[in-house]
C-alpha positions in Angstrom: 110.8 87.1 101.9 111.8 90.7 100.7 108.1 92.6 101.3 110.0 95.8 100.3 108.1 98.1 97.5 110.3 97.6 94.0 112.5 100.8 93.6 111.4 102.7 90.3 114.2 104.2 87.4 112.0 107.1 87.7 111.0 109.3 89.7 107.0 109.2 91.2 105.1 111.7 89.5 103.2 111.6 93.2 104.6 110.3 96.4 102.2 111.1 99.8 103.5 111.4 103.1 101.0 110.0 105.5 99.8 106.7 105.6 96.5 107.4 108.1 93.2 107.5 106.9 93.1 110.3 104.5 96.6 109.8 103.0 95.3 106.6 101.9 92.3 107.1 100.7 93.8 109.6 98.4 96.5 107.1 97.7 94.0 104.1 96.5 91.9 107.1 94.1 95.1 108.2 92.6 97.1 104.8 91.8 94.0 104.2 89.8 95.8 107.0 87.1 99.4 107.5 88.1 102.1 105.9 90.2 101.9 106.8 93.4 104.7 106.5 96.7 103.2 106.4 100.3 105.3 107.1 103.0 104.7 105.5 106.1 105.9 106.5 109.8 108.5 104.0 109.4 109.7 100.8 107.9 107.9 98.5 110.4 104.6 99.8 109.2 105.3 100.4 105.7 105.7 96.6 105.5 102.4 95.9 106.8 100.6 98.2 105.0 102.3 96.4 101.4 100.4 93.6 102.3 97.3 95.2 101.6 94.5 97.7 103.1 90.9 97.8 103.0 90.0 101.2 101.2 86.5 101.6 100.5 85.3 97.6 99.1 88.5 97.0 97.8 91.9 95.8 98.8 94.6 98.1 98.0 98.6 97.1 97.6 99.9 100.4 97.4 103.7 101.0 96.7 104.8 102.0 100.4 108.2 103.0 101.6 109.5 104.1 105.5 111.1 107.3 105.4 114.6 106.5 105.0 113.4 104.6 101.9 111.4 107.4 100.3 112.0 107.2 96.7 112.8 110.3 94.5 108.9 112.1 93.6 108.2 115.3 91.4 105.3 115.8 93.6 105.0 115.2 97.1 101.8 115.6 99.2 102.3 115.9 102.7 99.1 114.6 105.0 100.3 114.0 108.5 99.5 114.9 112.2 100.4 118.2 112.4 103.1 117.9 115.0 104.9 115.6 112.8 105.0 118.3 109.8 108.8 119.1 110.5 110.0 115.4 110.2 107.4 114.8 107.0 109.3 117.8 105.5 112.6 116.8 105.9 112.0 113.6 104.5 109.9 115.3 101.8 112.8 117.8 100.9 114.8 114.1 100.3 113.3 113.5 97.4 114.1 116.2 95.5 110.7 117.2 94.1 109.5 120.0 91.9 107.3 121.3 95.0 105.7 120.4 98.2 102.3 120.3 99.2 100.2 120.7 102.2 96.8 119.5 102.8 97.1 119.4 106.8 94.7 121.1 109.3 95.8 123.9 110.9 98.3 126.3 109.3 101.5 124.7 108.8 103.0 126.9 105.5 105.9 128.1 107.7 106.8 124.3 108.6 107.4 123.5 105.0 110.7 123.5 103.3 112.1 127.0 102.4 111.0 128.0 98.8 113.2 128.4 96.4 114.3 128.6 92.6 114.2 124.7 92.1 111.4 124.2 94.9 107.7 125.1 95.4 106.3 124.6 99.1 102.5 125.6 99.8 99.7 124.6 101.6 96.1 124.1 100.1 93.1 122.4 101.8 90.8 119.8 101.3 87.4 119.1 102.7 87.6 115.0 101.7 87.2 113.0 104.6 87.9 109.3 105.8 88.2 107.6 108.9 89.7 103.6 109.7 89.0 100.8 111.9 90.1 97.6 112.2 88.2 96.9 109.1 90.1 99.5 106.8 89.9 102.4 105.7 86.2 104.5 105.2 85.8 107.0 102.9 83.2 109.8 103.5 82.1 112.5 102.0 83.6 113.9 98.2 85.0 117.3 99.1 87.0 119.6 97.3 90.8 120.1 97.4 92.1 123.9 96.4 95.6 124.5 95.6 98.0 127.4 95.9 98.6 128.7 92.7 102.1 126.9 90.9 100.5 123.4 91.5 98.7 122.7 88.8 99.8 119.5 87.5 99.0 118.3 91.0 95.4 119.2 90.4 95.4 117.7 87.0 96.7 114.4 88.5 93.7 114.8 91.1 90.9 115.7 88.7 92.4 112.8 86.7 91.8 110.7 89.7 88.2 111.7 89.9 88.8 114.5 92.7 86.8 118.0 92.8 90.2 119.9 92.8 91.5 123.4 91.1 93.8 125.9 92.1 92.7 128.7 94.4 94.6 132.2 93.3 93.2 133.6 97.3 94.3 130.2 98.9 95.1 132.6 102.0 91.5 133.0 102.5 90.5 129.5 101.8 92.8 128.5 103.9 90.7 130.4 107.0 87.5 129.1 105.7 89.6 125.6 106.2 90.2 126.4 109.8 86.9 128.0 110.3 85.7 124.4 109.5 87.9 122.7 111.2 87.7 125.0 114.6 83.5 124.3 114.8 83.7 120.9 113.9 86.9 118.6 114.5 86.3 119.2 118.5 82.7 119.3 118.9 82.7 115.8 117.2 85.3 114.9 119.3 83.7 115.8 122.3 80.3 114.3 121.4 82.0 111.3 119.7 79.4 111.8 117.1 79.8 111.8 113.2 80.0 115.4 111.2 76.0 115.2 110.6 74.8 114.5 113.9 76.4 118.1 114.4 73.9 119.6 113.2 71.0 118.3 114.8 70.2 119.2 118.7 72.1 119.6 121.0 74.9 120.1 119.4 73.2 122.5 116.5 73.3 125.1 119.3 77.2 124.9 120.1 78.4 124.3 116.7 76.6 127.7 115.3 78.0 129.5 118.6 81.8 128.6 117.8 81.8 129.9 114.2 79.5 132.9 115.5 83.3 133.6 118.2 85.3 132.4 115.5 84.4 134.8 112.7 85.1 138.0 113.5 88.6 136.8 114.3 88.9 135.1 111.1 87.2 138.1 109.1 90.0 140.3 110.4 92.5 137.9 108.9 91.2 137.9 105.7 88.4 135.5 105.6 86.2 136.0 102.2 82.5 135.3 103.8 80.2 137.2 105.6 78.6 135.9 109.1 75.9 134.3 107.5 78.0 132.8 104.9 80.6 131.4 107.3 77.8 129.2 109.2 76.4 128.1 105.5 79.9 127.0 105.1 80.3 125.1 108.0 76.8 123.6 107.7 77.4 122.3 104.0 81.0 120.9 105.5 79.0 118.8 108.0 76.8 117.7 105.4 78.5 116.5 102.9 80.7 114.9 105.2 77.8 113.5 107.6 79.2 110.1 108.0 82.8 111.0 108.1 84.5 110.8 111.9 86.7 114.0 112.5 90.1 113.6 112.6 90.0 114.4 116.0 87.2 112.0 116.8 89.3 109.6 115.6 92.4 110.5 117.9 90.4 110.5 120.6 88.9 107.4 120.0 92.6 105.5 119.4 94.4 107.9 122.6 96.4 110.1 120.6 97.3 113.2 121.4 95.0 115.6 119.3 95.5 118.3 116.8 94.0 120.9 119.0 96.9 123.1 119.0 97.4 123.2 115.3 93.3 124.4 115.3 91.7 126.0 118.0 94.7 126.5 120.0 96.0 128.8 116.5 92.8 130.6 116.8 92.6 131.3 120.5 96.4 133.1 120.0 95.0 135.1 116.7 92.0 136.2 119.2 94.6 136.9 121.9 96.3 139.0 119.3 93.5 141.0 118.6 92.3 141.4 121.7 89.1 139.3 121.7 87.8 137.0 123.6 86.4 133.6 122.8 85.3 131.4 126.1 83.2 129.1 124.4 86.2 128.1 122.2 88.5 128.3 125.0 85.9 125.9 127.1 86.4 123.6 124.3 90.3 123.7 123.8 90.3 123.3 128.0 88.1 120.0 127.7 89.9 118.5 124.7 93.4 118.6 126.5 91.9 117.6 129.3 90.6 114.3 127.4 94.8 114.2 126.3 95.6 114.2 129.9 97.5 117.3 129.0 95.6 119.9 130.1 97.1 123.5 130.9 
């Protein structure tokens, strides 16, 4: 029996390329108010995932394609590993959208297809969070998703869907409060195989407030828009509102996949190199999380 999704006369008004956790969850919000496309990794699992998904209490049957499948999209938001970000933008570039948006860790802008007069490429951040088991697919914690400016009907589509979303006119510097984030939490969790709240308790209160006391001055000089103290009230309201969500890289760990620890604290141990500061607490941590990859340096 043909599984495949039905092809559309029209063109998605959103497609999402990433089928893991997080490009789901946002998937299953959004099909509740406009057509969306999911692109899996490939045809194998886009065919299991069109048999439906757990998301939330509900089960989803999403319209999911492999990539050589990908139907045509005016939108198209790209939500995978960050060493995949080349192959997602290839395939994004394939459906001849209107623009291309990143809501990846990391900073991946200079991965996305070249700008141009018929195509807008960007990359925003979210701080939505959801994590999978063999059960399906947990959402946890309502964030907010900022935009680079020249995607607004993407962030009508997502308020429409019930996200917090707007565009951001300095998404440069909301992109550093992003990795800021993402440097203090995503490995401590992993580490500690603990959930965003139990971050803040002790022990781990202690080494979470140390890594965005090394991380900001770095960050600062790049343009970060907060203060010391406000950087650390940042982080801590991250970890709260998202107290039940396990990290993306909790949840690499967890499954033994390679992490994204290149794409975060790796990119802020070579801005700190740059600048000539060191950072051994977040270089202790990079050290221990490619060790737990097998890969260490």
């Amino acid at each position: 029996m043909d599984t495949s999704a039905p092809p559309s006369p029209h063109p998605y008004p959103l497609a999402i390329i990433g089928a893991g956790a997080l490009g789901l969850a946002f998937a299953a919000r959004l099909a509740d108010s406009v057509p969306v496309a999911v692109i899996a990794r490939d045809s194998q699992r886009a065919e299991a995932l069109r048999q439906g998904v757990p998301v939330g209490a509900r089960l989803r049957r999403l319209d999911v394609f492999g990539p050589n499948e990908a139907p045509a999209a005016d939108w198209v938001i790209v939500l995978v590993k960050t060493g995949d970000t080349a192959t997602a933008a290839a395939t994004a570039l394939a459906m001849r959208p209107r623009g291309v948006l990143s809501l990846q860790n990391g900073l991946v802008e200079d991965l996305l297809p070249a700008a141009g007069p018929a195509l807008l490429a960007g990359q925003g951040v979210t701080t939505e969070g959801a994590w999978r088991d063999a059960h399906g697919v947990h959402p946890a914690g309502a964030g907010e998703t900022l935009l680079p400016p020249g995607f607004e009907p993407v962030a009508e589509l997502l308020v429409a869907a019930g996200f917090v979303a707007r565009v951001a006119p300095d998404i440069a510097a909301a992109r550093l409060a992003k990795l800021l984030v993402n440097v203090a939490i995503n490995p401590l969790a992993a580490l500690f195989r603990v959930p965003n709240g139990a971050l803040l308790q002790p022990p781990h209160r202690l080494l979470l407030d140390t890594l965005v006391h090394e991380a900001w001055p770095v960050l600062h000089a790049q343009g970060l828009a907060l203060d010391e103290a406000a950087a650390h009230a940042r982080v801590h309201a991250v970890a709260t509102a998202t107290a039940g969500n396990r990290a993306s890289m909790l949840q690499d760990v967890l499954a033994g996949r390679r992490t994204e620890i290149d794409a975060i604290t790796g990119v802020l141990l070579k801005l700190a190199d740059e600048a000539g500061l060191e950072l051994p607490v977040h270089r202790a941590v990079y050290t221990l999380i490619r060790t737990l990859e097998g890969t260490a340096a």
